[in-house]
C-alpha positions in Angstrom: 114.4 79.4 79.2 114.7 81.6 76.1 113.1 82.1 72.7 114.5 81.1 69.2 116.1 84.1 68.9 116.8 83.9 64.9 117.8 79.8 65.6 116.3 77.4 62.3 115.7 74.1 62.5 118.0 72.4 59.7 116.2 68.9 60.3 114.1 66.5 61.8 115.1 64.0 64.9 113.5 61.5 62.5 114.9 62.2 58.8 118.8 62.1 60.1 120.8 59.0 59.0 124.8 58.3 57.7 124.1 60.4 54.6 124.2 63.6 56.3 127.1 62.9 58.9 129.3 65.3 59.7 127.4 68.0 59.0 125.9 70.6 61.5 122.7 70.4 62.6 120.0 72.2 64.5 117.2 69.7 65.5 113.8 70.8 67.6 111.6 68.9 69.7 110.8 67.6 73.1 112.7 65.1 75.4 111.7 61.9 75.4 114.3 60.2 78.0 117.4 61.7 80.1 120.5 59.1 80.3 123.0 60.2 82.7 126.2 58.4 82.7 128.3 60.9 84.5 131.2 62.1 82.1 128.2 61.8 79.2 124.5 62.9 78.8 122.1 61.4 76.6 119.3 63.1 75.6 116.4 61.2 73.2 114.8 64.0 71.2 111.3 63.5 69.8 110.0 65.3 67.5 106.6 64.3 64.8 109.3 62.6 62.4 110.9 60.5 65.1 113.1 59.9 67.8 117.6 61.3 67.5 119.7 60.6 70.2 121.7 63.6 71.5 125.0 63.2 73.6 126.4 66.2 75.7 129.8 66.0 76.8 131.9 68.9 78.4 134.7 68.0 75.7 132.7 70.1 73.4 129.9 72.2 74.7 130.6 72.5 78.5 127.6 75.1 79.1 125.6 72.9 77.2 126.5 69.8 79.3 125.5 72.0 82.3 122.2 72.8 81.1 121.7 69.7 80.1 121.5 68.4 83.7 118.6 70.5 84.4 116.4 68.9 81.6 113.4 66.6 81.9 111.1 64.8 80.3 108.8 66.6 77.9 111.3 70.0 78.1 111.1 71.3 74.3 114.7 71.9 73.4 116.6 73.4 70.5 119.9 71.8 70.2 122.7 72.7 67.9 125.4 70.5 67.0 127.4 68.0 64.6 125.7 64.8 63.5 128.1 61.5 63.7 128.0 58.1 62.9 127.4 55.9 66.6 131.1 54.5 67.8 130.9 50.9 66.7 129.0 48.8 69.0 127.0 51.4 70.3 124.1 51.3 67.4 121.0 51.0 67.9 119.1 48.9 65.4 115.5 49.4 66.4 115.7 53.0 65.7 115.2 54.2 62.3 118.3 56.9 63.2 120.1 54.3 65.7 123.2 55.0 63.1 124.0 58.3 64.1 123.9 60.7 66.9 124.2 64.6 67.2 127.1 65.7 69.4 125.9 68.7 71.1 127.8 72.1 70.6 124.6 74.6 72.2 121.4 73.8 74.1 118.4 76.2 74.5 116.0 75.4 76.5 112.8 76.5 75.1 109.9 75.7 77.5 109.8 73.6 80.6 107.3 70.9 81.2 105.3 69.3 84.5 106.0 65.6 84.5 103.0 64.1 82.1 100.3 62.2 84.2 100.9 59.1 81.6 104.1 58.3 79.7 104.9 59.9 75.8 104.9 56.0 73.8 102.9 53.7 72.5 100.8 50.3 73.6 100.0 52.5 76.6 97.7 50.6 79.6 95.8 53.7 80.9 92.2 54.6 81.3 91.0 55.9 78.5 89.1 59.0 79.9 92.5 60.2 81.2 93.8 60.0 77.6 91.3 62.0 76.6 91.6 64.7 79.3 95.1 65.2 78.7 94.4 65.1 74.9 97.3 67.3 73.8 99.4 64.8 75.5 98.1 61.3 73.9 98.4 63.3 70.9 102.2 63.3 71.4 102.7 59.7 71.0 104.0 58.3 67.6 101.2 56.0 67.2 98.6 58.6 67.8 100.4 61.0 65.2 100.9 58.2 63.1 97.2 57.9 63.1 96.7 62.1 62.5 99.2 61.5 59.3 97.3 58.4 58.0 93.9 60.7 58.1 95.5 63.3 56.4 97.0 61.3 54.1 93.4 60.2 53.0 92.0 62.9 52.5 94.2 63.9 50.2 93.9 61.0 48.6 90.3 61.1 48.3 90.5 64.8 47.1 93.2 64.0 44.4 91.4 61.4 43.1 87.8 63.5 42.9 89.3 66.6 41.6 91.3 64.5 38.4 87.6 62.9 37.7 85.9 66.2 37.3 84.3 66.7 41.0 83.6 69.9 42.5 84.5 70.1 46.4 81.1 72.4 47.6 80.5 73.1 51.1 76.7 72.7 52.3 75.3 75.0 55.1 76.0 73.3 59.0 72.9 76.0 59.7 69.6 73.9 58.6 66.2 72.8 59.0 65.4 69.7 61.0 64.2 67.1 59.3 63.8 64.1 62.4 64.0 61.0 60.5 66.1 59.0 61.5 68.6 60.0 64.3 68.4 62.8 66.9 69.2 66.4 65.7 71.4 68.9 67.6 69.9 71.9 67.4 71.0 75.3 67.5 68.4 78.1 69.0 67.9 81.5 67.0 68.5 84.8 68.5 67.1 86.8 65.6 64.2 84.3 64.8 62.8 84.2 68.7 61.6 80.1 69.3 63.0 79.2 66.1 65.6 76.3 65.3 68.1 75.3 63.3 69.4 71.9 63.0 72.8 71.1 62.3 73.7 68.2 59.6 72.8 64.6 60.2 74.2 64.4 56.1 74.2 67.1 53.4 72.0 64.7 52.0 68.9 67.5 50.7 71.4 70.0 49.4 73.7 67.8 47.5 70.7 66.3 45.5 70.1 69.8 45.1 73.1 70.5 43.5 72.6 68.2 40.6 69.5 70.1 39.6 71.5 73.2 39.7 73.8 71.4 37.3 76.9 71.2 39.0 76.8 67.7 37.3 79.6 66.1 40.2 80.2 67.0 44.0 82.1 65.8 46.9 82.3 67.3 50.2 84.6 65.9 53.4 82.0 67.2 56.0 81.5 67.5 59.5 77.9 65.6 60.6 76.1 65.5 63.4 73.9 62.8 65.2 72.5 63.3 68.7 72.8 59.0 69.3 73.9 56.7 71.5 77.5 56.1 71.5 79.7 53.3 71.1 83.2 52.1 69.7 82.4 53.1 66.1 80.1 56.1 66.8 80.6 59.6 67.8 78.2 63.0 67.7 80.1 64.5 65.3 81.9 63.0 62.5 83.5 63.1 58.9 81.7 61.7 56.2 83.5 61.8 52.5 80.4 62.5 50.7 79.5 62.0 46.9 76.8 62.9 44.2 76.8 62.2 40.7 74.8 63.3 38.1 73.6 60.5 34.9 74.8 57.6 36.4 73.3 54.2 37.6 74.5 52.3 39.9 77.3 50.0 38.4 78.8 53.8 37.7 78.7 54.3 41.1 80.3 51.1 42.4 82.7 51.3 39.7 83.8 54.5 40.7 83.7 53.9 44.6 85.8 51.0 44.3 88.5 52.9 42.4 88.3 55.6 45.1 89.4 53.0 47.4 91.5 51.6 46.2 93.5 54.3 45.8 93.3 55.8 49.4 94.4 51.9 50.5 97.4 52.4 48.1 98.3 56.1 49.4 98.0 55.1 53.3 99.1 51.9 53.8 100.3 50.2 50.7 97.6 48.3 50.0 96.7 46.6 46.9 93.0 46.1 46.8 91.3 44.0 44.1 88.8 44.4 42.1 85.8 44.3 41.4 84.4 43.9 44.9 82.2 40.7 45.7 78.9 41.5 45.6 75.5 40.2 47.5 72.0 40.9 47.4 70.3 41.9 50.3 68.6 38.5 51.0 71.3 36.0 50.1 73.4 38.2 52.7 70.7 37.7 55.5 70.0 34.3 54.4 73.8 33.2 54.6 75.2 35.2 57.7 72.3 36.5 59.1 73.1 40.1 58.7 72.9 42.9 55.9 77.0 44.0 56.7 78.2 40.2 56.7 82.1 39.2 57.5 82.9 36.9 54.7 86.5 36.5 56.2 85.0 33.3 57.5 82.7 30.5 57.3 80.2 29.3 59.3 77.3 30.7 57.7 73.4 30.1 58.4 71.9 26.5 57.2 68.3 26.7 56.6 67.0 23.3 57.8 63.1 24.1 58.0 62.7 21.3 55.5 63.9 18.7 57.7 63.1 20.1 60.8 58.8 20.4 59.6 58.6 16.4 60.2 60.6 15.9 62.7 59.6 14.6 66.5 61.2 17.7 68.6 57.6 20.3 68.9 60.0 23.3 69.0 61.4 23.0 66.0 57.7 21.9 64.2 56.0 24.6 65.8 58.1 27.4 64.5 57.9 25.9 60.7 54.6 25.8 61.5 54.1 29.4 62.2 55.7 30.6 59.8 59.2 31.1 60.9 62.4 28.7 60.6 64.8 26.8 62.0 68.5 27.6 60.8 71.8 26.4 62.4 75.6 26.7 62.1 78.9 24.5 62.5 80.7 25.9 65.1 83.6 22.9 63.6 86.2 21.7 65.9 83.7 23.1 69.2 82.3 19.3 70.0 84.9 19.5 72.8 82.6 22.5 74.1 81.5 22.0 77.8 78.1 22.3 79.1 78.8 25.8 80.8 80.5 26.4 77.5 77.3 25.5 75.8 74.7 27.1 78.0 77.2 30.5 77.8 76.2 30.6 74.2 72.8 29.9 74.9 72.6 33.1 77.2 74.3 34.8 74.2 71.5 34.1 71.5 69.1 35.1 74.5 70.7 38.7 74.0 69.3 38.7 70.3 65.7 37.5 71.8 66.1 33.6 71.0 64.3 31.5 73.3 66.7 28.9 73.2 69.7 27.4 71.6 69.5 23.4 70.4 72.7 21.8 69.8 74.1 18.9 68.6 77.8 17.5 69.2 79.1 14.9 66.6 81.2 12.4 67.6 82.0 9.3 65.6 79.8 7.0 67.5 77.1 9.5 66.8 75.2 12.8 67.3 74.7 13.4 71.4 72.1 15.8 72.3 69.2 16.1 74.6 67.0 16.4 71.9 68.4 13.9 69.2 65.8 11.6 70.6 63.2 13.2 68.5 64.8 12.7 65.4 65.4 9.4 63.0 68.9 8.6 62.1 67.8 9.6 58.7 66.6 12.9 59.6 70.3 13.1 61.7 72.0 12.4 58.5 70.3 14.6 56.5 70.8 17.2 59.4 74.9 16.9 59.6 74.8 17.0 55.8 73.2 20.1 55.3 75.9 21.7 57.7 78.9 19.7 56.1 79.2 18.0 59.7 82.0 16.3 60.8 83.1 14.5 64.1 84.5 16.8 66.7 82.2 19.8 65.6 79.2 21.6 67.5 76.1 22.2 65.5 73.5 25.1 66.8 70.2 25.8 66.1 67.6 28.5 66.4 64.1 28.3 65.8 61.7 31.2 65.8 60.7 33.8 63.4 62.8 34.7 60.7 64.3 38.3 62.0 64.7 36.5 65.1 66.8 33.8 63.9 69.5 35.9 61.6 69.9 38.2 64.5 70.5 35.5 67.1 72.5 33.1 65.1 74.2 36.1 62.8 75.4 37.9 66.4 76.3 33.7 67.4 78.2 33.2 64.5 81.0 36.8 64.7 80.9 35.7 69.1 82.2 32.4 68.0 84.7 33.8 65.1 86.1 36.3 68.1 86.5 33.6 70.5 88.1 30.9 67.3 90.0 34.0 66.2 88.9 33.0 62.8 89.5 36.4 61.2 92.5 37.5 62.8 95.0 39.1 60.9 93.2 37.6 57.6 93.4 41.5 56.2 90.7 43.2 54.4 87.6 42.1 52.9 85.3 44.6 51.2 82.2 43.9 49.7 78.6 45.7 48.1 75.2 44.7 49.6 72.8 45.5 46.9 68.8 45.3 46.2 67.8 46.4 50.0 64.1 46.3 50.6 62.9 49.6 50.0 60.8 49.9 53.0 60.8 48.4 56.6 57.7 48.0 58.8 57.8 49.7 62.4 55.8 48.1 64.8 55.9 50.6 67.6 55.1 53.3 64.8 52.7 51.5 63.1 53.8 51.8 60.0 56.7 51.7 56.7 60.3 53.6 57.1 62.5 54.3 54.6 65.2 51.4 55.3 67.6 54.1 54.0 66.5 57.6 53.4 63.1 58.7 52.1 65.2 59.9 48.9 66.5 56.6 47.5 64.7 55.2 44.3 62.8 52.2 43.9 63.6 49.3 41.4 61.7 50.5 38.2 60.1 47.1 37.8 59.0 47.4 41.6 57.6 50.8 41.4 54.1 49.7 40.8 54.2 48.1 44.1 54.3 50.9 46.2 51.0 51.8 47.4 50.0 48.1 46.8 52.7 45.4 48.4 55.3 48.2 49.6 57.3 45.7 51.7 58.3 43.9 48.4 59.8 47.4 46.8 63.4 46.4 46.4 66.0 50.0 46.5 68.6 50.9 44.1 70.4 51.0 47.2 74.0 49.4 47.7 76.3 49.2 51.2 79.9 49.0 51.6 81.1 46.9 54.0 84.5 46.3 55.0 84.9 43.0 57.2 81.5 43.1 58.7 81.9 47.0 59.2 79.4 49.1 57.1 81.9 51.6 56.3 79.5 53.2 53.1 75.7 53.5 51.5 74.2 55.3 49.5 71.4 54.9 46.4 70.1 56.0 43.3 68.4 59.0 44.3 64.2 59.7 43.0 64.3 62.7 40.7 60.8 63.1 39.8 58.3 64.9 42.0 55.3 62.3 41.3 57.5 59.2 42.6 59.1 61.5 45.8 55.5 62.1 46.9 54.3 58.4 46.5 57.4 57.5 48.5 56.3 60.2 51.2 52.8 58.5 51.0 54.3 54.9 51.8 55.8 56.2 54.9 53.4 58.0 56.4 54.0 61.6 55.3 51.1 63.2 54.8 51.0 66.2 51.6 50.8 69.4 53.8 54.1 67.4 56.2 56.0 66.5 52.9 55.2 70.3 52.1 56.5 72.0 54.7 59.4 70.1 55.2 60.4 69.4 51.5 58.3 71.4 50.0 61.9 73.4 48.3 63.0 70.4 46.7 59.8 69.0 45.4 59.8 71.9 43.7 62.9 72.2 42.6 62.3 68.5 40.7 59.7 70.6 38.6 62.4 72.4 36.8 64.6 69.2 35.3 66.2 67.3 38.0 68.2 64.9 36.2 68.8 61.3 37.2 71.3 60.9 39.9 73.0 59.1 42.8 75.4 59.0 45.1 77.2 57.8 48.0 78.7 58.7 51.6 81.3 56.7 53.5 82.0 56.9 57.0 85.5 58.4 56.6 86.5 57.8 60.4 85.0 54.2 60.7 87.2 53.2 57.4 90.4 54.6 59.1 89.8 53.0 62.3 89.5 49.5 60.1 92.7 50.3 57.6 95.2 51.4 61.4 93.3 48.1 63.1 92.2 50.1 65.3 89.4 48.8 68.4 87.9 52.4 68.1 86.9 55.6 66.1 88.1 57.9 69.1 91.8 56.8 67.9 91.5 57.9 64.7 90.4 61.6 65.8 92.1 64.6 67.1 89.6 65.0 69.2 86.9 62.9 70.3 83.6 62.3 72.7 83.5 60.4 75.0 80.8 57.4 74.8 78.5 59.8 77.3 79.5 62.6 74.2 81.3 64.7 76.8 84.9 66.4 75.9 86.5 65.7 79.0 89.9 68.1 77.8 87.4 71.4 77.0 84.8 70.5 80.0 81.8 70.4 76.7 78.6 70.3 77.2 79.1 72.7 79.8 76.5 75.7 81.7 76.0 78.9 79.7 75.5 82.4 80.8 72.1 83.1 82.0 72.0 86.6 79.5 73.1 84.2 76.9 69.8 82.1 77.2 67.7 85.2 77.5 69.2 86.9 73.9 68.4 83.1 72.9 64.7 83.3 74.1 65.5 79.8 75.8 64.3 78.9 79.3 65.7 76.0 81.7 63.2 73.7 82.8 65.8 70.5 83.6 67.4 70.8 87.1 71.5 70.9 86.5 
C-alpha cells in the first residue's frame, strides 16, 4: 500500500469518453470487479461519477500487471495511464464510458478492503437493517449517491430560488422550551440549570413568527426537527424541513409562491416540467370525494354519497345509519365484478381495519345486480343506486354505512388498497394539489375537548372569527396542505398576529391564561409591539424527495437514517451513558436497562 505521494487525479472514471483519447490520465476510486483473462487484466473502477474500465497488460506496465493480481473488490486504487478508444467489437454500450478504456502504465494501491458483507450495485435484495449497519457501504452504491446528489441538488435549488426573491436564510435555536402539543419532544437535560429541560425542535415554528415582528420581513431555514413518534416508511425522529415565513401576504401569495418554488426544484432535479397553477380543494369536498384530507387524484373511484336512496330503502343497516345521523357512501371498484367471495370478504376485513362494521357490495352483471342484500331494495332504488356510481356490468360496487369519520376513513383507506392492487396510479407521474379551508379546530374525545387541527398559531377565517367561543367546530383555517399524490408533502397557514385573537384561540383549546402565559407568554407579548400580518409554510423536504426518486421510503433519501424502532444500528445510538455523566446532569435511572 502507499500514499498519494504528490499523484493528482486528472479525471473521473465517469466523465471519460472519445473526446479525451489518447491523452494521459490519472483516475481514483475503488474496484468494482477483477476480470482475469490471463495475458490481460481488467479492472472496473468506480468512483462517485461512474464506472471506467482499466486493462493491465505486461506489454506496458509489467509491475503494474503484477500488482494488479493482488487487487480485490473494494481496494481504492490510483491508476495512471493512457485513455483509448475500446478495439472494435469490444464496446460496451450500457456504460456511459463503454467507448474507451485506460491502458494502465502505474498502479498504487491505496488501501485494501475486507470483502463487503453485501455487493457495491444497485436493485440490491438484502435486509434492510444490514444496509443500515454497514451504512458507509450502501452509501457506495450509484443509486444511493444518486439519491445524496438529487438532495443536494435541491437544496440548492430551493436556496437559489429564496435568496433571488429577497429571503433571508436565519438559523433558529435547536436548544428550546417544550411546548407538548402535538408530538413527543426529545429533550435535552441541563447541567447548569439542575432538573431543568430543554426541548429540541418539533418546528421553528414560535421563532420564525417571531422574526416577522422583528422585521426581517422574509425567512427560510432548511432545518433539522425533531419528533419523538412512531415510525414508519415516511417518518423518521429527526428530519429536514424547508421552512418559510413571510411577512404581508395572504394566502394566494403564499400558494403562488410555493408553487413556483416547486417547480423549480422539479426542473433542477429531475427535469420536470410541473404546471401550474395547482388544482385546488377545500377541505370538505376533499373528504367528501375521497374520503381523506391528502387525496390521490391520480385516479378515480371516489366516495358516492347515496344516504338519499339508501333512507327508504328495505336493508335496516343502511336505514339505521341515515337515521342516526351518519351515511351510507360507496365506490366502483369497475372491472372487480369478477371478484371472488374470499376476494370480497378480504376487503371486508380491510374496512374492518378503519373500524367499519361491515362492507355491502353489489356485483353488476347484465342480467342484474347479485347481492345478498339486493333483496331489500326495488329495482328502482337499484337503478338509482348503479346510477349514482356510473355502474356498469362487470364492476363491484361497496358500501359503508356508519358515521361520517367512519365511512371516509374505511372507504378512503378501501379505495388507495384497491388502486394498489388495480395498479391504477402506476407510473401515472406526479400530481400536486392544495387542500384549503381546514376546520380550525378538531374535537378530542379522550381529552375532552378542541385541538388545533394544525397549530394553535394558524388564523381563523375573518368571517368565522365570531364563532369561536360560540360554534368553534364550524371555524374554518386559513390553512392550506400540499399534497403530492396522496402524500402530504407541505402545510402551513396564515399565522394570528394579534394578541386578543391568539388568547381566544388558546381559550378554545383549553389553555387556560396563566398556561398560555407561561408557555407563550414571550410572544404574546411580542404581538403588543406591531406584529404584522403574516404566514408561512414548511414542507417535508425528505418525504418530497423520496416521492420525486420513487422511492418506497424516506430512509433512502438520507445519509443516515433510524431505524423504524429510531435506533442507528451503524453508530449503536441510543446507547448507555457514563454514570458521572448522569450525576453532572442531575438525572437518575429509574427504568431497568
Amino acid at each position: 500500500m502507499t500514499e498519494l505521494a504528490g499523484l493528482k487525479r486528472t479525471h473521473h472514471c465517469g466523465a471519460l469518453g472519445p473526446e479525451q483519447a489518447g491523452q494521459p490520465v490519472v483516475v481514483m476510486g475503488w474496484v468494482q470487479r477483477r476480470r482475469d483473462h490471463g495475458g490481460l487484466i481488467f479492472i472496473d473502477l468506480r468512483d462517485r461519477s461512474g464506472l471506467i474500465q482499466v486493462v493491465f497488460s505486461p506489454d506496458f506496465g509489467g509491475e503494474a500487471f503484477s500488482l494488479a493480481g493482488e487487487v480485490r473488490g473494494e481496494y481504492v486504487l490510483a491508476i495512471e495511464g493512457d485513455l483509448r478508444i475500446r478495439p472494435e467489437g469490444t464496446e460496451n454500450p450500457n456504460l456511459p464510458t463503454g467507448e474507451v478504456e485506460v491502458v494502465a502504465r502505474s498502479l498504487y494501491i491505496l488501501n485494501q478492503a475486507r470483502t463487503p458483507p453485501f455487493y457495491i450495485e444497485d436493485d440490491l435484495n438484502v435486509d434492510e437493517n444490514l444496509r443500515l449497519r454497514y451504512r458507509y457501504l450502501d452509501l457506495r452504491r450509484p443509486e444511493m449517491q444518486q439519491a445524496m446528489i438529487m438532495r443536494h441538488r435541491a437544496a440548492k435549488s430551493v436556496r437559489d430560488f429564496l435568496d433571488a426573491r429577497g429571503f433571508l436564510e436565519i438559523e433558529t435555536p435547536m436548544l428550546t422550551r417544550s411546548t407538548p402539543e402535538g408530538a413527543r419532544d426529545y429533550l435535552v437535560p441541563s447541567r447548569l440549570n439542575p432538573g431543568m429541560f430543554y426541548a429540541l425542535p418539533q418546528s421553528p415554528q414560535l421563532f420564525k413568527q417571531i422574526l416577522m415582528v422583528a422585521g426581517l420581513e422574509r425567512y427560510f431555514q432548511i432545518v433539522r426537527c425533531f419528533r419523538d413518534e412512531d415510525l414508519r416508511a415516511d417518518r423518521q425522529p429527526e428530519f429536514t424541513q424547508v421552512d418559510m415565513e413571510m411577512s404581508f401576504v395572504d394566502v394566494d401569495d403564499v400558494l403562488s409562491l410555493t408553487e413556483e418554488m416547486i417547480a423549480r426544484l422539479c426542473q433542477d432535479t429531475i427535469g420536470l416540467a410541473v404546471p401550474r397553477p395547482f388544482s385546488r380543494l377545500t377541505y370538505r369536498e376533499a373528504m367528501d370525494r375521497f374520503g381523506t384530507d391528502k387525496p390521490d387524484t391520480r385516479f378515480g373511484m371516489e366516495l358516492k354519497d347515496i344516504s338519499d336512496l339508501a333512507a327508504g330503502c328495505g336493508f335496516k343497516v343502511f336505514t339505521s345509519a341515515v337515521a342516526g345521523g351518519g351515511q351510507v357512501k360507496g365506490i366502483n371498484a369497475a372491472g372487480c365484478g369478477s371478484f371472488s367471495r374470499k376476494e370480497i370478504d378480504e376487503l371486508t376485513a380491510y374496512a374492518a381495519v378503519y373500524r367499519a362494521k361491515g362492507l355491502a357490495y353489489f356485483i353488476v352483471a347484465e342480467e342484474g345486480v347479485k347481492s345478498p342484500v339486493a333483496k331489500f331494495f326495488t329495482p328502482e332504488e337499484l337503478a338509482a343506486v348503479q346510477e349514482r356510481l356510473a355502474a356498469r356490468p362487470g364492476d363491484l360496487l361497496l358500501f359503508v354505512a356508519d358515521e361520517p369519520q367512519v365511512v371516509a376513513d374505511a372507504l378512503g383507506a378501501l379505495r388507495l388498497h384497491l388502486a394498489e392492487r388495480l395498479q391504477l396510479a402506476a407510473d401515472t407521474g406526479f400530481n400536486f394539489l392544495w387542500v384549503v379551508d381546514f376546520p380550525l379546530l378538531e374535537y378530542d374525545r379522550e381529552e375532552g375537548r378542541y385541538a388545533a387541527m394544525h397549530h394553535p398559531f394558524t388564523a381563523p377565517r375573518a368571517e368565522d372569527l365570531p364563532l369561536l367561543e360560540s360554534r368553534p367546530g364550524e371555524v374554518r383555517a386559513r390553512a392550506y396542505d400540499l399534497v403530492l399524490n396522496g402524500v402530504e408533502i407541505g402545510g402551513g397557514s396564515i399565522r394570528i398576529h394579534r394578541r386578543e385573537v391568539q388568547e381566544k384561540m388558546f381559550a378554545a383549546i383549553g389553555l387556560k391564561p396563566e398556561e398560555a402565559g407561561e408557555k407563550f407568554g414571550f410572544m404574546l407579548e411580542a404581538f403588543e409591539y406591531g406584529a404584522p400580518p403574516h404566514g408561512g409554510i414548511a414542507f417535508g423536504f425528505d418525504r418530497l424527495l423520496m416521492l420525486l426518486a420513487r422511492k418506497k421510503t424516506i430512509r433512502d433519501v438520507m445519509a443516515f437514517p433510524k431505524t423504524q424502532s429510531a435506533a442507528d444500528l451503524m453508530c449503536r445510538a441510543p446507547g448507555p451513558v457514563d454514570p458521572k455523566q448522569l450525576r453532572e446532569l442531575h438525572v437518575k435511572l429509574t427504568a431497568a436497562r
